[in-house]
C-alpha positions as CSV (number, residue, x, y, z in Angstrom):
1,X,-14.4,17.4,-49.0
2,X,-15.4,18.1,-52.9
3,X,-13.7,20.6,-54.4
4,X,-17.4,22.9,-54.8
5,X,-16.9,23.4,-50.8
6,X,-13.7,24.3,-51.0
7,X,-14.3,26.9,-53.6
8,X,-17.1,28.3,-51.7
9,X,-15.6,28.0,-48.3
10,X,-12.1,29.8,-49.5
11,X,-14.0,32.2,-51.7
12,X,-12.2,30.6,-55.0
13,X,-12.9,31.5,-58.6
14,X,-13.7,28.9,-60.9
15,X,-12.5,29.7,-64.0
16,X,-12.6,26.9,-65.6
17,X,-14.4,23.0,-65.7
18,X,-17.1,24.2,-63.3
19,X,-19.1,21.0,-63.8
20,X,-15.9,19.1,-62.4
21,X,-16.3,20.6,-59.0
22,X,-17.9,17.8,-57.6
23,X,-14.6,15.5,-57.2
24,X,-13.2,14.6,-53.7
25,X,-10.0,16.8,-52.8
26,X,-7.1,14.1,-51.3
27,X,-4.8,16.8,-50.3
28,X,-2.9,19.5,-51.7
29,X,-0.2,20.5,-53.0
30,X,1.8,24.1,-52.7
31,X,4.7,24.6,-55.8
32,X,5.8,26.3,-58.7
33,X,7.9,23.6,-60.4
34,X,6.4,21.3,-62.7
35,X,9.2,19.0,-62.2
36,X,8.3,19.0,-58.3
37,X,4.6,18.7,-58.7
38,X,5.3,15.6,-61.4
39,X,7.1,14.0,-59.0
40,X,5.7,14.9,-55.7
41,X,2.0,15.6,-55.9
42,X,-0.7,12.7,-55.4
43,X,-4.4,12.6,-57.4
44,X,-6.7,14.6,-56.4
45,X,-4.3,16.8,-54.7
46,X,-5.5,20.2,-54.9
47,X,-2.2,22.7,-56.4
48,X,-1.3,25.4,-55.2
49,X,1.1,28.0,-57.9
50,X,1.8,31.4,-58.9
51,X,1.9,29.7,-62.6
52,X,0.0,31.0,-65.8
53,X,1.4,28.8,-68.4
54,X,-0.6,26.4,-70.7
55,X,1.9,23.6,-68.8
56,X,0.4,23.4,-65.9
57,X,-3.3,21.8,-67.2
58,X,-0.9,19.3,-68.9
59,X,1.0,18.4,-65.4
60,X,-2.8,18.5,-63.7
61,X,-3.8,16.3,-66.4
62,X,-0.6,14.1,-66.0
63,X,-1.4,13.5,-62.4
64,X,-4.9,13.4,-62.0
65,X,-4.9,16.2,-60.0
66,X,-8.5,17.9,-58.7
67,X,-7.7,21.6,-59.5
68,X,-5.1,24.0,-59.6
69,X,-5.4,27.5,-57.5
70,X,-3.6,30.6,-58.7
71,X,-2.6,32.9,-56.1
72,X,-2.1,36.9,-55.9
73,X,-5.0,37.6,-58.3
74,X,-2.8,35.7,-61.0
75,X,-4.8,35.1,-64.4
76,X,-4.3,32.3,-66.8
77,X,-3.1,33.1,-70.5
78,X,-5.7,32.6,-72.9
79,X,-4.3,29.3,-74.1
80,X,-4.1,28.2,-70.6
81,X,-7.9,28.9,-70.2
82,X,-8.8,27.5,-73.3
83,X,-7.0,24.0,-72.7
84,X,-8.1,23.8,-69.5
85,X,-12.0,24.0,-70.4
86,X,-11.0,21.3,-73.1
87,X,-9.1,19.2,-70.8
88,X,-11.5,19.8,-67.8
89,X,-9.3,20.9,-65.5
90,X,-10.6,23.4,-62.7
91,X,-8.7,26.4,-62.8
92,X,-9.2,28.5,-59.6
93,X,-8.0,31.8,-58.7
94,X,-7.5,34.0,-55.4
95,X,-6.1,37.0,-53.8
96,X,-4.4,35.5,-51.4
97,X,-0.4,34.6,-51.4
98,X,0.5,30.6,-52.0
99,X,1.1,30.7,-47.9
100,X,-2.2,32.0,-46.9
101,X,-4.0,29.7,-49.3
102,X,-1.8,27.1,-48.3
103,X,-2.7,27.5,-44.5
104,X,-6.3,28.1,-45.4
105,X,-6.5,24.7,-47.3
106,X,-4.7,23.5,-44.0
107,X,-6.8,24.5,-41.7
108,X,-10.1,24.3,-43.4
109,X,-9.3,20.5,-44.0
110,X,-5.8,19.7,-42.5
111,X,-5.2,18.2,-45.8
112,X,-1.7,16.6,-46.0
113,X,0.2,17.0,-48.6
């Protein structure tokens, strides 16, 4: 499914890289390590985190990931919104916890992480 129906569908926020929305979502992934995302996630994964920090556009960079989804109404620092709009990275946010998004992208999908 491309990443714009998933926004729409899950009632995301883009943020960020809205003309990047078209990509094909392979699965996600739910974590708030970078460490664990580096070494777990797969491209096009979609990540789930409760991180703000400028490092995560560099770890969805890294991994070729489709977007990154903050959850409990988290916003980005300014720095992390202005390097994702350079590096093009779609940064999405929601209300919801990193569970109920989780199960959400689940269900909607059953996208394996």
């Amino acid at each position: 499914m491309k990443l714009k129906d998933i926004i729409e569908q899950l009632n995301l926020k883009a943020l960020t890289a809205q003309e990047k929305c078209d990509v094909e979502a392979s699965g996600g992934y739910t974590s708030d390590l970078l460490s664990d995302v580096i070494a777990n996630s797969k491209e096009k994964n979609v990540w789930v985190t409760l991180q703000t920090h400028p490092n995560i556009v560099a770890v969805a960079k890294l991994k070729d990931l489709a977007a990154i989804i903050l959850v409990n109404n988290r916003m980005p620092e300014a720095e992390t919104l202005k390097k994702a709009e350079e590096e093009k990275v779609p940064l999405l946010t929601t209300g919801n916890s990193a569970f109920v998004i989780s199960g959400k992208l689940y269900a909607l999908l059953g996208l394996k992480g």
